[in-house]
C-alpha positions as CSV (number, residue, x, y, z in Angstrom):
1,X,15.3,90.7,297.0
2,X,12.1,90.1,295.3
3,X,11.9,89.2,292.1
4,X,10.0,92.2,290.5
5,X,7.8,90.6,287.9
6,X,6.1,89.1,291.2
7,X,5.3,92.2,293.1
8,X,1.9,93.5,292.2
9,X,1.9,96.9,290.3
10,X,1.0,99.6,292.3
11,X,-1.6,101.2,290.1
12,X,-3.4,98.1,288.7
13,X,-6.5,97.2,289.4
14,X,-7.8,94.8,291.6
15,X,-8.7,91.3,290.0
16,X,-12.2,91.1,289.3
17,X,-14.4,87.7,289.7
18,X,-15.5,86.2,286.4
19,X,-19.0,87.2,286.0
20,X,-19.9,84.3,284.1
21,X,-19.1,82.0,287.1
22,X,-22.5,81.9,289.0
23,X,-24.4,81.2,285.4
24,X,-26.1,77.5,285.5
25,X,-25.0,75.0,282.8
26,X,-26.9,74.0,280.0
27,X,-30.4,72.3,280.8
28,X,-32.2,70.7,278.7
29,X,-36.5,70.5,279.6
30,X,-38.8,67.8,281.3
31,X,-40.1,65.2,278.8
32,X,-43.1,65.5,277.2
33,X,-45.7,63.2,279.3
34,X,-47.2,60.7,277.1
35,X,-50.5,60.8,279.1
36,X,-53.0,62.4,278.0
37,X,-52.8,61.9,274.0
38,X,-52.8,65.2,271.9
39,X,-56.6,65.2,270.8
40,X,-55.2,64.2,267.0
41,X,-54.3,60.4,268.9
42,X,-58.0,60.4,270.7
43,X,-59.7,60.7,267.1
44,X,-57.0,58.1,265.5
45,X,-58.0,55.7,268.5
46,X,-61.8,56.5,267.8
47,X,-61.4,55.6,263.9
48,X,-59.5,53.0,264.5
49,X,-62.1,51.4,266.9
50,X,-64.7,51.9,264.8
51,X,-62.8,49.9,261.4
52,X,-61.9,47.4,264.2
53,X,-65.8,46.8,265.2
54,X,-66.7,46.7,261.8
55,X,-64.6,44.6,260.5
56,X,-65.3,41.9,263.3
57,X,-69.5,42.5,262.4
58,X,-68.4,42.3,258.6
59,X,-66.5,38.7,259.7
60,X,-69.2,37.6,261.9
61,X,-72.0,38.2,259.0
62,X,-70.0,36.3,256.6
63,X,-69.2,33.3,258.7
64,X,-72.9,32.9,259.8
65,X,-73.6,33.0,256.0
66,X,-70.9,30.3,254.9
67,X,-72.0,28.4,258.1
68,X,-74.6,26.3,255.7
69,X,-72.0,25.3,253.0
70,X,-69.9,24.5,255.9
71,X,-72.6,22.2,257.0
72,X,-73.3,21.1,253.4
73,X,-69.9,20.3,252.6
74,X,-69.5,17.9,255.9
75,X,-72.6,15.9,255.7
76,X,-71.1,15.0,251.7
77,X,-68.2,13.9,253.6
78,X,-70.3,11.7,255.5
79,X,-72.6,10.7,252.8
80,X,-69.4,9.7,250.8
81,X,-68.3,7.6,254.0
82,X,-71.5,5.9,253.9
83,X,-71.5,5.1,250.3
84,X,-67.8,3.4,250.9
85,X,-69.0,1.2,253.7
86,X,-72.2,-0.1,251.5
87,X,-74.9,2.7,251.4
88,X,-76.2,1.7,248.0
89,X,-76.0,4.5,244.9
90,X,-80.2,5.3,245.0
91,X,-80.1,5.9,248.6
92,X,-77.1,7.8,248.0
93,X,-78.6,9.9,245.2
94,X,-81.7,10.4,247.3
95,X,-79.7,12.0,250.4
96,X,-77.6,14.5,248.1
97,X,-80.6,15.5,246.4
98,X,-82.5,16.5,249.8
99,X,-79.0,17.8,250.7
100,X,-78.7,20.4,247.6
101,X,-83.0,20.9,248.1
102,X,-82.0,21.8,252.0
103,X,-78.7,24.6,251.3
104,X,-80.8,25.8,247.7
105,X,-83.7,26.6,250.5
106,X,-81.0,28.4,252.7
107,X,-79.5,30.3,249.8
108,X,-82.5,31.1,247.5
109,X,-86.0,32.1,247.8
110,X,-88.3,30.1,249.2
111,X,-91.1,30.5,246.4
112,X,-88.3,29.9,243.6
113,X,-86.9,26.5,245.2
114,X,-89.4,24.8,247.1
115,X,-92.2,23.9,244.5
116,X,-89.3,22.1,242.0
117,X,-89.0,18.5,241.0
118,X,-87.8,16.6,238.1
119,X,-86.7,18.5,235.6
120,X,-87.5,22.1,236.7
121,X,-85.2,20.6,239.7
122,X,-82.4,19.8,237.9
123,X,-82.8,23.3,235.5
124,X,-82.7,25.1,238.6
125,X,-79.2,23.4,239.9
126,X,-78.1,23.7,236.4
127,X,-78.7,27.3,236.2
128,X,-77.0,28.1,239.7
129,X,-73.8,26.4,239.4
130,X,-74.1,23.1,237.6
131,X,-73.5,23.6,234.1
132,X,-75.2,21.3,232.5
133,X,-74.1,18.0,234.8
134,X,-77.3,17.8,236.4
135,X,-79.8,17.7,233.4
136,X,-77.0,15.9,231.4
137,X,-74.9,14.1,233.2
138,X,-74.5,12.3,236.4
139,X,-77.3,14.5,238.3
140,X,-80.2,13.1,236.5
141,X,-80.0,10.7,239.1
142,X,-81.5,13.5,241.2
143,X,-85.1,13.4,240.0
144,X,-85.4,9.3,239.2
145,X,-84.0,8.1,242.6
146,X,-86.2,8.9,245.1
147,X,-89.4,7.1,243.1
148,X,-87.5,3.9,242.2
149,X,-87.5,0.9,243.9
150,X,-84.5,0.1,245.5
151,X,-84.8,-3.9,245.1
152,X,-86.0,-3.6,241.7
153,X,-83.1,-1.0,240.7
154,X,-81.0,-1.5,237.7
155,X,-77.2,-0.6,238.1
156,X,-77.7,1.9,235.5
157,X,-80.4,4.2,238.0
158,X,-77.4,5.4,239.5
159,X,-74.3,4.5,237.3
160,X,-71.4,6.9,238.8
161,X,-72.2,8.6,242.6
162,X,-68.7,9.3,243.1
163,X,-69.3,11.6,239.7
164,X,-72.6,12.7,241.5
165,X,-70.9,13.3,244.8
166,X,-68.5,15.8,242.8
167,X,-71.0,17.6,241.2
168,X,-72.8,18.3,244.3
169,X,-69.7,19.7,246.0
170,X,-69.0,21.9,242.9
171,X,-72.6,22.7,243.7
172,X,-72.4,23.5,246.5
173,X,-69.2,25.5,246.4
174,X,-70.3,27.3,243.6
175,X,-73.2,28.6,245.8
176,X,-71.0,29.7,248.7
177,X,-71.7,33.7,248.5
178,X,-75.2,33.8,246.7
179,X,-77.5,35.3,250.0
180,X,-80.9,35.3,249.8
């Protein structure tokens, strides 16, 4: 016989199907595209191309400034090259002092540099960056030099140009951001 816990009950009812079963699982969205940019990243892009433009203008503007110390600066190399291999001290204080005469015309007025000589020469470099080496020291070889006579020059006209080459760099460095 059959085992009675097996045989369906006459008045239950029938078996239902889940009504959760046809339900979907969990889904999540699409991803956000990246393209286009919220219109927050378009202005951040915009800023950030303008500071990019300036700076590069602002760079440009200072190295076409510095680009006459740059020149400065090598042709004292050179001079001091030529000074080793037997350039003698007058001609050697002659070419720094058109030398500081050419960058002082780059860097300063026309009307204040051009007209100076002698002493007012040697003010002037002292007041922009020389201390007092030029009207004191080593760079009063600036304004005798070019009116001596190179044969009938004592060894005193010119007594230290490695001292003179110094004080033009320092010059010359200390003159690096004046504009005119």
């Amino acid at each position: 016989m059959a085992d009675p816990a097996l045989t369906p009950v006459a008045n239950a009812p029938p078996t239902m199907p889940d009504p959760l079963a046809g339900l979907r699982d969990w889904h999540l969205p699409e991803p956000v595209s990246w393209w286009p940019p919220a219109p927050g990243w378009w202005l951040v892009a915009g800023v950030a191309l303008v500071a990019l433009l300036l700076a590069v203008r602002l760079w440009r503007r200072r190295r076409r400034r510095g680009a006459a110390v740059r020149v400065a600066l090598d042709e004292l190399r050179v001079l001091r090259g030529q000074l080793g291999a037997g350039l003698d001290p007058l001609g050697f204080a002659a070419a720094i002092s058109v030398l500081l005469r050419r960058l002082a015309l780059t860097r300063f007025p026309r009307e204040r540099v051009a007209g100076l000589s002698g002493t007012a020469w040697l003010a002037f470099l002292d007041a922009t960056g020389g201390g007092e080496g030029f009207s004191q020291g080593p760079g009063r070889a600036l304004a005798q030099s070019p009116y001596r006579n190179p044969a009938a020059a004592t060894p005193q006209a010119c007594a230290d140009p490695a001292a003179l080459g110094d004080l033009a760099e320092r010059w010359i460095r200390a003159n690096r951001g004046v504009a005119a």
